[in-house]
VEXTIRO-524560 format. One record per residue: x, y, z of N, C-alpha, C in turn; residue in three letters; residue number from 1. Coordinates in Angstrom, 2 decimals, padded with zeros to 5 digits. Atoms other than C-alpha are relative to their C-alpha. Last residue first. Layout:
+---------+---------+---------+---------+---------+---------+---------+---------+---------+------+-----+
|    n.c1 |    n.c2 |    n.c3 |   ca.c1 |   ca.c2 |   ca.c3 |    c.c1 |    c.c2 |    c.c3 | type | seq |
+---------+---------+---------+---------+---------+---------+---------+---------+---------+------+-----+
|       X |       Y |       Z |       X |       Y |       Z |       X |       Y |       Z |  ALA | NUM |
...
+---------+---------+---------+---------+---------+---------+---------+---------+---------+------+-----+
END
This chain:
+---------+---------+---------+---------+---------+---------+---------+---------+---------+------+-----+
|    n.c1 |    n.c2 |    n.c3 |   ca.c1 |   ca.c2 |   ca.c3 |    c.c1 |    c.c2 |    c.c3 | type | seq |
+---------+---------+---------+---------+---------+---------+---------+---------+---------+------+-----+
| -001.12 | -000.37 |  000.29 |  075.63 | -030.91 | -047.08 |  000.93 |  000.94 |  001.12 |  UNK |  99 |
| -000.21 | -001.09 |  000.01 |  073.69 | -033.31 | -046.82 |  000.95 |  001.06 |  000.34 |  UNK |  98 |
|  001.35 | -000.22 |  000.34 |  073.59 | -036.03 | -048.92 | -000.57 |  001.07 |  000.42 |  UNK |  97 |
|  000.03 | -001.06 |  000.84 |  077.85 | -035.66 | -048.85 | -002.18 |  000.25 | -000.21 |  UNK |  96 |
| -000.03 |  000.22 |  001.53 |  078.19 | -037.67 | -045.95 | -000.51 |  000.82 | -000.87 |  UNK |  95 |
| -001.73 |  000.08 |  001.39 |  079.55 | -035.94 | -042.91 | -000.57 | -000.77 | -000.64 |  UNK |  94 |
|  000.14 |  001.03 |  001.26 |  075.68 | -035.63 | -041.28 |  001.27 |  000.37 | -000.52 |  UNK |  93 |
| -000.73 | -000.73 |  000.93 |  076.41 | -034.08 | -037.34 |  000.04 | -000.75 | -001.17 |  UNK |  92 |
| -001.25 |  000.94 |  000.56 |  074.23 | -035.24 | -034.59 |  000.41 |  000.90 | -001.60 |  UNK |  91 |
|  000.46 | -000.23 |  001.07 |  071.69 | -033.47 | -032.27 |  001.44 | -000.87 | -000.39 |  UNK |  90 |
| -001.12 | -000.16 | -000.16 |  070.10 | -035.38 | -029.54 |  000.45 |  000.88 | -001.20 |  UNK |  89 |
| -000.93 |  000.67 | -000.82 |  066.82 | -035.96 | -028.46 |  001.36 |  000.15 |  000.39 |  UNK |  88 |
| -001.25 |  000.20 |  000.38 |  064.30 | -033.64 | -030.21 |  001.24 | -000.39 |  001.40 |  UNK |  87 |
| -001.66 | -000.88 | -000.15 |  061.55 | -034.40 | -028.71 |  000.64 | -000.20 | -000.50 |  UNK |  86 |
| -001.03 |  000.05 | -000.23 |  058.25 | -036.60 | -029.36 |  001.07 |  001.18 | -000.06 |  UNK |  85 |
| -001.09 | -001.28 | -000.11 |  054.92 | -036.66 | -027.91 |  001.13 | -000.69 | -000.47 |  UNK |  84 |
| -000.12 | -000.32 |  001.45 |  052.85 | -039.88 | -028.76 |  000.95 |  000.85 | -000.37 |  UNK |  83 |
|  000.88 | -001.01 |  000.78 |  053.06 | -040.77 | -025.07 |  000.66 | -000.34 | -001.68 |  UNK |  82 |
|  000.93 |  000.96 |  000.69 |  054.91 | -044.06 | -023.44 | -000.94 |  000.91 | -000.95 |  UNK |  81 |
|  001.07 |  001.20 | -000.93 |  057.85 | -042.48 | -022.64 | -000.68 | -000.17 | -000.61 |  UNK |  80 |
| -000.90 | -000.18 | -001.38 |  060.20 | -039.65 | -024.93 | -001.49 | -000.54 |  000.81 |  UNK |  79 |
|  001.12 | -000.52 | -001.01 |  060.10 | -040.69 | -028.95 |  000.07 | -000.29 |  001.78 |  UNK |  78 |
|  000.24 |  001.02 | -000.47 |  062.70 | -039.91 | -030.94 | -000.94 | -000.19 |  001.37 |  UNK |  77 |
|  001.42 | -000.51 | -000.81 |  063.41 | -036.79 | -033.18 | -000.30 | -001.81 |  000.63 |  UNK |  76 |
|  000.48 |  001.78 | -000.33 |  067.15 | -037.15 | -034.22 | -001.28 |  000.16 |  000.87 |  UNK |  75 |
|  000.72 |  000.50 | -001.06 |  067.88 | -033.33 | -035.16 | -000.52 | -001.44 |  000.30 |  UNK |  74 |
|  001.34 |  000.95 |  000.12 |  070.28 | -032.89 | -037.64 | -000.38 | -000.01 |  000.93 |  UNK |  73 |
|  000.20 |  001.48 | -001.26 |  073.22 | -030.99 | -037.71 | -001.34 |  000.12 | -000.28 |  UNK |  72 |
|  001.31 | -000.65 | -000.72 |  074.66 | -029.85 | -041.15 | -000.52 | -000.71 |  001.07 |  UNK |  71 |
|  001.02 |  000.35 |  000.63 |  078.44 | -029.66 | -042.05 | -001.55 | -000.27 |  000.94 |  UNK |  70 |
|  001.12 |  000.09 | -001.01 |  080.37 | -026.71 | -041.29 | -001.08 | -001.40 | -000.69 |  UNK |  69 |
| -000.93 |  000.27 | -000.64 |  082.55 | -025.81 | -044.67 |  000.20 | -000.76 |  001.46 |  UNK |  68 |
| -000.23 | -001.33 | -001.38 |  080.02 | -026.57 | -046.55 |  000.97 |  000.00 |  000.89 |  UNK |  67 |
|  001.16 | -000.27 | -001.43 |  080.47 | -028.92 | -049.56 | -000.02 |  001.35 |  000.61 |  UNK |  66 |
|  001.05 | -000.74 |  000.52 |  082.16 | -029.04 | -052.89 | -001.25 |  000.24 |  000.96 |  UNK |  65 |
|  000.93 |  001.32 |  000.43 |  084.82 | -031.58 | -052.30 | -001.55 |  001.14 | -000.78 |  UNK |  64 |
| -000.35 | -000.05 |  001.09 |  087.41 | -028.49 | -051.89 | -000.66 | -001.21 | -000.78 |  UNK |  63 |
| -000.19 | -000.99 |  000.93 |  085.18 | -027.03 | -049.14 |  000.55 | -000.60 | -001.47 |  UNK |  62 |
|  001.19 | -000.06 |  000.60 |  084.93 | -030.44 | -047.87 | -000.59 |  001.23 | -000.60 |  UNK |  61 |
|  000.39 |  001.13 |  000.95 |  088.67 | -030.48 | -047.54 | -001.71 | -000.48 | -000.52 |  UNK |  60 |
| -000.40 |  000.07 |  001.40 |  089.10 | -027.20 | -046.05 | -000.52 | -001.12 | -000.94 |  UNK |  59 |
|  001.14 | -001.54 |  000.86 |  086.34 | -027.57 | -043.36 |  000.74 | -000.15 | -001.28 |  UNK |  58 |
|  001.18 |  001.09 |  000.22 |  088.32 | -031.22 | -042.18 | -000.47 |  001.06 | -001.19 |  UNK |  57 |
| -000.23 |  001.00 |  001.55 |  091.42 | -029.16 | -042.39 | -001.16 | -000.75 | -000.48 |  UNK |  56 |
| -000.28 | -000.93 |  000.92 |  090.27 | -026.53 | -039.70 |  000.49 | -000.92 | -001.26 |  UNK |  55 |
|  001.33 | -000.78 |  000.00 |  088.75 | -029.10 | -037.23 |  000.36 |  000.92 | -001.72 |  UNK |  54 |
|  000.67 |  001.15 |  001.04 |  091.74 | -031.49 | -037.54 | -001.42 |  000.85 | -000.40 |  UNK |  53 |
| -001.00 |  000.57 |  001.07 |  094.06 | -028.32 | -035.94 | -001.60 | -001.01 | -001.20 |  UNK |  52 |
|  000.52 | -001.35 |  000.92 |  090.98 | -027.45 | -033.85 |  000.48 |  000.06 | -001.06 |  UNK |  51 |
|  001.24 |  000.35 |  000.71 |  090.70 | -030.77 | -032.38 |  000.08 |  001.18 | -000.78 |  UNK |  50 |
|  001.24 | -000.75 | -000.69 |  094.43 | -030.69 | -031.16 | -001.23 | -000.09 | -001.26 |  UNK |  49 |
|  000.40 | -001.18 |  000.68 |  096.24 | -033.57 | -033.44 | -000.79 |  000.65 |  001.19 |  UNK |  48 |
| -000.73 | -000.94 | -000.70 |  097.83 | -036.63 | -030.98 | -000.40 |  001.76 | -000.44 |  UNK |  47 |
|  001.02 | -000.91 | -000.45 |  094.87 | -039.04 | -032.15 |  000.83 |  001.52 |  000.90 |  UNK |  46 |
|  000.26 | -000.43 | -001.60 |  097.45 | -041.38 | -032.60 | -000.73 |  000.98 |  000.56 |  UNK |  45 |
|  000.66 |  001.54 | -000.18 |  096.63 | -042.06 | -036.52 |  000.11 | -000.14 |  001.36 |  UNK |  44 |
|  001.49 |  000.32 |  000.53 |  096.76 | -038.43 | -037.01 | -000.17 | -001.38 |  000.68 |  UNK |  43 |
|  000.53 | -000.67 | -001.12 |  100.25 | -037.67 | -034.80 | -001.59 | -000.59 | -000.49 |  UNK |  42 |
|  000.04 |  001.41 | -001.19 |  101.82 | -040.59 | -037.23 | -000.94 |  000.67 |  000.88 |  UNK |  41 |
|  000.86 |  001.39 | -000.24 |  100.18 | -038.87 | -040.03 |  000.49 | -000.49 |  000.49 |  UNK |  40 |
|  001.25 | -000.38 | -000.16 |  101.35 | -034.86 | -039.24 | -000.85 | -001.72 | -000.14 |  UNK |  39 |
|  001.02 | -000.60 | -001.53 |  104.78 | -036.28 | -038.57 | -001.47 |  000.19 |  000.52 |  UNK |  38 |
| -000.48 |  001.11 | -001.28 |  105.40 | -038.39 | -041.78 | -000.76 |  000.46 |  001.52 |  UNK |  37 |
|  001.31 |  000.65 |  000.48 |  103.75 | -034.86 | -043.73 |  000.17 | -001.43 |  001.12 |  UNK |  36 |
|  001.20 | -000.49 | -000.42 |  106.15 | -032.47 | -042.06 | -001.33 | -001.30 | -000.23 |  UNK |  35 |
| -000.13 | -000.31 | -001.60 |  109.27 | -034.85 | -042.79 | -001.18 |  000.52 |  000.55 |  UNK |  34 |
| -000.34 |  001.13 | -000.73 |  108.50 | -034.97 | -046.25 | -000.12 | -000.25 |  001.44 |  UNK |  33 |
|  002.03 |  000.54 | -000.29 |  107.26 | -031.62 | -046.60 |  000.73 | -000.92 |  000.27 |  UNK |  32 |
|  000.09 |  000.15 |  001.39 |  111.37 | -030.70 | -046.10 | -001.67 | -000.77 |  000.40 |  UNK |  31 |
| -000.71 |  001.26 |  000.18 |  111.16 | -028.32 | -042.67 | -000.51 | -000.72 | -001.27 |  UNK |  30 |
|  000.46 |  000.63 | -000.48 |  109.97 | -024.69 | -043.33 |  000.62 | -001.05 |  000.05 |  UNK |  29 |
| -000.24 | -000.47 | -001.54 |  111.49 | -021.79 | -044.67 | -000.21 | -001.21 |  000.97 |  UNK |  28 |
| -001.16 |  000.35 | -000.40 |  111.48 | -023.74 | -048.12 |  000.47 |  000.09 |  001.66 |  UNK |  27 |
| -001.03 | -000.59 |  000.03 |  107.96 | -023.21 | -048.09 |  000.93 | -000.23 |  000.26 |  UNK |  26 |
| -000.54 | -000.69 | -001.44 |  105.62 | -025.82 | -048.24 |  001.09 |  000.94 | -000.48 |  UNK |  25 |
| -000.20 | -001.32 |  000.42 |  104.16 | -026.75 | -052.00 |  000.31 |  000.34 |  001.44 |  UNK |  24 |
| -001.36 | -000.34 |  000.92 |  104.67 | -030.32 | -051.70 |  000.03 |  000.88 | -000.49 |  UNK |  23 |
| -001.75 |  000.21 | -000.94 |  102.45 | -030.50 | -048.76 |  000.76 |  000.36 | -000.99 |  UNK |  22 |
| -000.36 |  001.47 | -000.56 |  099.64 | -028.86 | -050.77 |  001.22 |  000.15 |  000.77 |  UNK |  21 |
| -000.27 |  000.42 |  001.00 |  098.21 | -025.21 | -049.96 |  000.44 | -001.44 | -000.18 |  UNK |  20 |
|  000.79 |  000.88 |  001.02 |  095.29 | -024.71 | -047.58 |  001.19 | -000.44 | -001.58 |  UNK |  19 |
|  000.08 | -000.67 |  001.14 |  096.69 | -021.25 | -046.24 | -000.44 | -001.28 | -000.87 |  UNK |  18 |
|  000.62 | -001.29 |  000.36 |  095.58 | -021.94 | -042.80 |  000.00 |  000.52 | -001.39 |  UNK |  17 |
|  001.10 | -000.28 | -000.39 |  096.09 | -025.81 | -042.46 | -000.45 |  001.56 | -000.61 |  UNK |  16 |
|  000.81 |  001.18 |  001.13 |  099.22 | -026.05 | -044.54 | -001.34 |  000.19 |  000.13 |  UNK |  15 |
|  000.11 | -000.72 |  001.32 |  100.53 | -023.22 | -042.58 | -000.83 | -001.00 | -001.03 |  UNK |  14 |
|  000.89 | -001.19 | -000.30 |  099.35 | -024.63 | -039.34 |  000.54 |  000.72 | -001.05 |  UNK |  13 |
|  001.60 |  000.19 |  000.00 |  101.15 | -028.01 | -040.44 | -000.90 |  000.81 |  000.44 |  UNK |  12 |
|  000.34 |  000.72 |  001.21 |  104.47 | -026.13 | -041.57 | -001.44 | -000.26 |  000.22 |  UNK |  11 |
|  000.43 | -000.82 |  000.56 |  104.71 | -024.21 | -037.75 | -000.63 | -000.32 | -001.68 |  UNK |  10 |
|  001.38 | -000.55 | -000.33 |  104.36 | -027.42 | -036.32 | -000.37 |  001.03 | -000.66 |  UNK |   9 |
|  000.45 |  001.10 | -000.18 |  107.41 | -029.07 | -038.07 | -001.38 |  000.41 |  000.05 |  UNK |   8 |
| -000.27 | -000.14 |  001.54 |  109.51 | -025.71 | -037.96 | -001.55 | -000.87 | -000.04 |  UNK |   7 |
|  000.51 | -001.15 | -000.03 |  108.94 | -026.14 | -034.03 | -000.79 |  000.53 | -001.39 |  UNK |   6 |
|  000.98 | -000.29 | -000.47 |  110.35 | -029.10 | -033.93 | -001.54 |  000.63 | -000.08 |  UNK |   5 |
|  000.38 | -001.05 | -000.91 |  113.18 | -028.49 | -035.40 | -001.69 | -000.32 |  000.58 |  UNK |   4 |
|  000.01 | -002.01 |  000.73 |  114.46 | -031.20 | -037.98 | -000.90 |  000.53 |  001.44 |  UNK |   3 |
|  000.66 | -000.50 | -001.05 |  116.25 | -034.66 | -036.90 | -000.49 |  001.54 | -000.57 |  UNK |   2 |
| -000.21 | -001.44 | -000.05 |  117.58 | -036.72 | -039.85 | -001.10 |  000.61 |  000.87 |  UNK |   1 |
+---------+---------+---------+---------+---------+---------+---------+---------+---------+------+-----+
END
């Protein structure tokens, strides 16, 4: 069974923005089923825009008990043969230590 497209996308940017489950989609929408199949073949092909995965990531560590944003770190490492060091790069901690 073939459903709209459109429907399809509009579902996973409702899911995303209003955060409810798949098996609460609106009828208006194609059957979750179908939405959900789609949204994890596109996942495991990296086919998601970043902003899409961006905005679910936040939800889901919101509903873990985190920040929505999690925290960057500075990696201080040292720059030639001096004592001096710089911040190098910055990097992003997703495990829960911080938050």
């Amino acid at each position: 069974m073939s459903h709209d497209p459109r429907a399809v996308i509009d579902a996973i940017g409702y899911v995303t923005k209003y955060g409810v489950q798949w098996r609460a989609l609106a009828v208006d929408f194609a059957p979750w089923e179908a939405v959900y199949a789609f949204f994890e073949r596109c996942s495991a092909r990296g086919l998601l825009p970043d902003r899409l995965v961006d905005r679910l990531r936040g939800r889901l560590r919101v509903a873990l008990g985190r920040r929505e944003l999690p925290t960057p770190v500075f990696d201080r490492l040292p720059v030639g043969q001096g004592s001096r060091q710089a911040p190098r790069c910055i990097k992003w901690v997703w495990s829960g230590v911080a938050g």
